[in-house]
C-alpha positions, 0 to 999 in steps of 0.5 A: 346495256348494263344496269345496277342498283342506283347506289352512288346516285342516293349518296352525290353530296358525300362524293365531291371532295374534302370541301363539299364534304364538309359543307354536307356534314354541316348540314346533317349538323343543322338537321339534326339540331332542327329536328329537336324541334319536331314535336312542337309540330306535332301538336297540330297533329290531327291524330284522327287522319287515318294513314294507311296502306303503307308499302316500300317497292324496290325502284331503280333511279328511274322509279320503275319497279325492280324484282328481288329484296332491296340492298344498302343504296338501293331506293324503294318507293314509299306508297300510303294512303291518307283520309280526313273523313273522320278528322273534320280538318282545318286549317293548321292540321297535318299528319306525319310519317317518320321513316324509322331507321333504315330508310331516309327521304331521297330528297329532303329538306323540299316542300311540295303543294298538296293541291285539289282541282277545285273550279277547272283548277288546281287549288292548293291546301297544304304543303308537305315538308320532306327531312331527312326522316319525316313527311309533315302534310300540314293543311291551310285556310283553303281547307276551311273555305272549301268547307264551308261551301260544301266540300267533306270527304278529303283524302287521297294518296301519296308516295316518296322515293326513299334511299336505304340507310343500312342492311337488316335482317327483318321482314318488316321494319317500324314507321311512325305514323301520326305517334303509332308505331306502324309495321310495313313489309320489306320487298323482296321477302324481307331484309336488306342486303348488304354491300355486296362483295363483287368484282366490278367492270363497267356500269353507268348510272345516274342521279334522280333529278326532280322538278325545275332540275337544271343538272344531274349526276352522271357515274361510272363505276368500274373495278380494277381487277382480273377482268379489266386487267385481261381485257386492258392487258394489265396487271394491278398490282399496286404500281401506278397506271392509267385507265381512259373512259370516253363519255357521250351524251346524248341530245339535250345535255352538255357537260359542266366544265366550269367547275373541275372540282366536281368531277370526283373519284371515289373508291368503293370499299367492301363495306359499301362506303364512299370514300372521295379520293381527288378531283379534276382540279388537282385536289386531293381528300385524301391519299391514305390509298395513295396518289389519284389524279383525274384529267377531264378534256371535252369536244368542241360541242361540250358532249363528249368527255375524255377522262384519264384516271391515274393512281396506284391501283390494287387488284380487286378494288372498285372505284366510281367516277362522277361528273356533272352535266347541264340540260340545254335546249336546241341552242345550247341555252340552260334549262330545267329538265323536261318531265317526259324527256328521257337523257342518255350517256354512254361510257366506254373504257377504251381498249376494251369492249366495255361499254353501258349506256343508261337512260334517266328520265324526271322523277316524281321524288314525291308526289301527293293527291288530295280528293274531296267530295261535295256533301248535298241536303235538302229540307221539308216544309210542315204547314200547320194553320191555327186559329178561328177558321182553322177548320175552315182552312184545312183543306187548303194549300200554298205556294212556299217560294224558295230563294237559295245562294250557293257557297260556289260557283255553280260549276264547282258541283258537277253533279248538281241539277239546279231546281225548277224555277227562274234561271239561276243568275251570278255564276248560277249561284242564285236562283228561285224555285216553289213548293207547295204544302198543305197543312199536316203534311210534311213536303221535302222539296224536290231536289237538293243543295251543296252543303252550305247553300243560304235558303230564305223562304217566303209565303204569299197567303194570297196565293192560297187555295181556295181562297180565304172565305169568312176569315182572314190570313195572318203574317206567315212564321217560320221556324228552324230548330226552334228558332223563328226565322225564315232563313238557313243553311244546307246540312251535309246529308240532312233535311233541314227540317221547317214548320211554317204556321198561319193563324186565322181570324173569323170574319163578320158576315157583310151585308154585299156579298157574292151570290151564292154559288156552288163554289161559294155557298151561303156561309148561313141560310137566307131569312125570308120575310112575308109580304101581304098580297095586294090582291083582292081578298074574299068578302068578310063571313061570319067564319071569314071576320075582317082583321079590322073592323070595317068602316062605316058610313054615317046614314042621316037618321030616318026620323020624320020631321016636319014638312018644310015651311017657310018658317021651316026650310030644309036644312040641305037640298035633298039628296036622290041617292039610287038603290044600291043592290050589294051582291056577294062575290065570290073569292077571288084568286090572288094575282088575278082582277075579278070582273064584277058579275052585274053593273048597277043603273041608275034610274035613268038608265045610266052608269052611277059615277065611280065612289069617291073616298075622300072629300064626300066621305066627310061631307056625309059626316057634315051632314049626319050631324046636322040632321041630329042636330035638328032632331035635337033642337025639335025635341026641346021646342016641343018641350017648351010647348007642352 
């Protein structure tokens, strides 16, 4: 199997004919005139997006690596690396890649999605735009949304398949990236060859085809010389002949036989240009090199292709055939090309043993990926108490409740572990947690948070321990960077850092208390008040007064008077009053009755009746007065008398 570089396949719009021709320098006239608008773009230029690491590889059509240094048609493969670490990109920020002079896009005038995997899928934020010479990746509003629910860290990777516009003898060749002028390494050792003077024979090659391609370019290059001349039995000596090639395809393409203008011969000079000469539909672009036909006849199934060249052939000069083919399916239906499919063709000159098959396969003509990373933080909680009890209160901690909301879907951050508390609800996007704290001493909570998660926190004084004794709680205050509020977001890589402030109030003592307790101490010393006994006490002594002086009974005077007569009657009934005998008793043990040591008789031998203290007190009194006012009223009669 013969292989070459794939050199007609960079240049398939240059070689279909005066018509098509002309259509392409229209549109190399209109590129040339879009692309004095490119520094307007650049004013989005993000000029901190770090592109590095740029590389050229030597690749065939199929972009598999070749050996050896590259030469003029030959594609390379441009590889770099991007970064928006330190860009903080946004929305409309790009960063571009001009290609320089000696290297032009194999595909241009495309748009490809940046994309990131983000929820189970691809989201797309940005597009990179391919011209002739530039590579422009311009971020959208995803970029924005992604960071706020957390996302930092963009990069990623790219490559782009590259024809080589024109030879150089250099070992590096410059590329603009972002405005700076970059150096990148030729393969190879440096330089790019240029068309190389060879007589050729027999080579299949083929275009690049890309994403929903329904057709690519089949070719054969071929060279009228000593060679092919031996092996036909010809001499080219400038008189007209005729060479015949068979082409086979392989499964999955038919060749196109609706528009004969496309199949092209073009002679291959030294200087490596592609000059078109005629087509299969008659049409001549020119016959400065004389009178070339191309007749096409097809098989039956449309995969087999007859082509009869005819012209004035010079001895050791080079010509490429190209004709295009359609990708069907088993039912011979039109469809884009299938990436992992590989397509084969075979071409024989008939009456020689020359043949060359190739293989092509989808090619990835440009391919970009884009990387985040999701940034966490966390927060602490400093617990200061003020007021009056704050002494009291310094030992005491509290259960902060902590209620959080994230940017995203829970499953948005693989490596995040929800915290402890009520199960997250909403795509595990809320959820509840705890931390306790103490005063004067900071607590970071365990465990941490994408970047822009809502945190609100709320406090339960009553929930504190011990509980408040002798004093009262006030409301809770929270503050975040200066600002009381209880509410705030996660930072990339920080502890937010929160003081909560509870200020205290001294109560008044209240007359219903608890019982003291060991847990519960009096808050002040219990006040004892004295009660006299009511027990009997000792007899008053001269070394023992009474408090009170005692009471005393009046006694009627012991005066004597007259006998009664019965002018004179007794002013009452005498009285027979027993001998009281008064005994001294010894001191008594309070709480404990004393029994009396002896019990009075009355003459009789009887038990006296029990003292009364009350009504006979008074008439005592009644009495003692009357028996002084008698006494008075014999004095004065007596007086009289004398």
């Amino acid at each position: 199997m013969n292989t070459m570089s794939t050199g007609a396949a960079s240049r398939p719009a240059l070689t279909r004919g005066a018509v098509r021709g002309a259509a392409a320098i229209l549109t190399l006239f209109l590129v040339a005139i879009m692309s004095q608008f490119a520094p307007q773009a650049s004013a989005e230029e993000n000029k901190s997006v770090n592109v590095t690491n740029l590389s050229l590889t030597r690749v065939d059509g199929n972009n598999v690596e070749q050996d050896g240094k590259l030469n003029t048609y030959d594609l390379a493969r441009l590889s770099f690396d991007w970064s928006g670490v330190d860009a903080n990109l946004k929305s409309g920020d790009s960063f571009t890649i001009g290609l320089g002079e000696y290297f032009t896009n194999l595909q241009n005038s495309e748009t490809h999605p940046m994309t990131v995997e983000h929820g189970g899928k691809d989201v797309e934020v940005g597009t990179c735009t391919l011209t002739v010479k530039d590579v422009t990746c311009t971020f959208n509003s995803k970029v924005d949304e992604l960071k706020a629910a957390g996302f930092h860290n963009f990069k990623g990777s790219g490559s782009a398949l590259v024809a080589v516009a024109k030879a150089a003898d250099v070992q590096t060749v410059d590329f603009t990236v972002n405005g700076v002028t970059t150096a990148v390494t030729l393969p190879g050792g440096g330089g790019i060859g240029g068309p190389e003077e060879s007589n050729w024979e027999l080579t299949k090659w083929a275009s690049s085809f890309y994403n929903n391609y329904k057709e690519l370019t089949w070719g054969v290059n071929f060279g009228a010389n000593q060679t092919t001349g031996d092996k036909l039995g010809k001499t080219f000596d400038g008189s007209r002949q005729t060479i015949v090639f068979t082409d086979t395809l392989g499964a999955g393409m038919t060749f196109n036989q609706a528009d004969a203008t496309r199949t092209v011969l073009n002679l291959r000079p030294a200087d490596g240009k592609s000059i078109p000469v005629t087509n299969a539909a008659g049409q001549d672009a020119t016959t400065q090199y004389g009178d070339f036909d191309v007749k096409a006849t097809y098989s039956q199934d449309g995969r087999t292709a007859t082509y009869e060249v005819t012209g004035p052939f010079q001895n050791g000069t080079n010509f490429t055939l190209e004709y295009p083919v359609s990708f069907v399916d088993a039912n011979g239906k039109a469809v884009a090309a299938s990436r992992g499919t590989s397509y084969e063709n075979t071409v024989n000159l008939n009456g020689t043993d020359l043949t060359s098959t190739q293989k092509q396969s989808y090619v990835q003509y440009f391919d970009i990926s884009v990387q985040m990373e999701p940034g966490f933080g966390g927060f602490d909680v400093t617990k200061v108490v003020e007021g009056e009890a704050a002494a009291q209160a310094a030992g005491s901690s509290f259960v902060v409740d902590v209620a959080y909301e994230l940017p995203a879907a829970a499953s948005s951050y693989p490596d995040w572990k929800a915290p402890e508390g009520q199960k997250a609800t909403g795509e595990g996007r809320t959820g509840t947690s705890s931390v306790t704290v103490k005063p004067g001493e900071p607590v970071a909570f365990d465990g941490t948070f994408p970047v822009g998660t809502k945190i609100t926190l709320t406090e339960d004084t009553s929930k504190a321990q011990p509980a408040a004794s002798g004093f009262s709680w006030g409301e809770p205050v929270f503050t975040v960077d200066g600002q009381k509020t209880n509410t705030f977001t996660i930072r990339d890589q920080e502890l937010v850092k929160v003081s909560l402030t509870n200020t205290t109030t001294a109560t008044p003592p209240t007359t219903a208390q608890m019982p003291p307790t060991a847990s519960n101490p009096p808050a002040t010393p219990p006040t004892t008040t004295a009660t006299p006994p009511t027990t009997a006490q000792a007899p008053p002594t001269a070394s023992n007064p009474p408090a009170t002086p005692p009471t005393t009974t009046a006694t009627p005077p012991t005066t004597a008077q007259a006998p009664p007569t019965a002018s004179n009657p007794p002013a009452t009934p005498p009285v027979n009053t027993p001998p009281t005998t008064t005994q001294e008793q010894p001191p008594s043990t309070p709480g404990a009755p004393v029994p009396p040591t002896s019990t009075p008789k009355t003459p009789n031998g009887s038990t006296p009746p029990l003292a009364h203290t009350g009504a006979n007190a008074v008439a005592l009194l009644l009495l003692a007065g009357a028996g002084l006012g008698g006494g008075a009223l014999l004095v004065a009669r007596r007086r009289k008398a004398s």
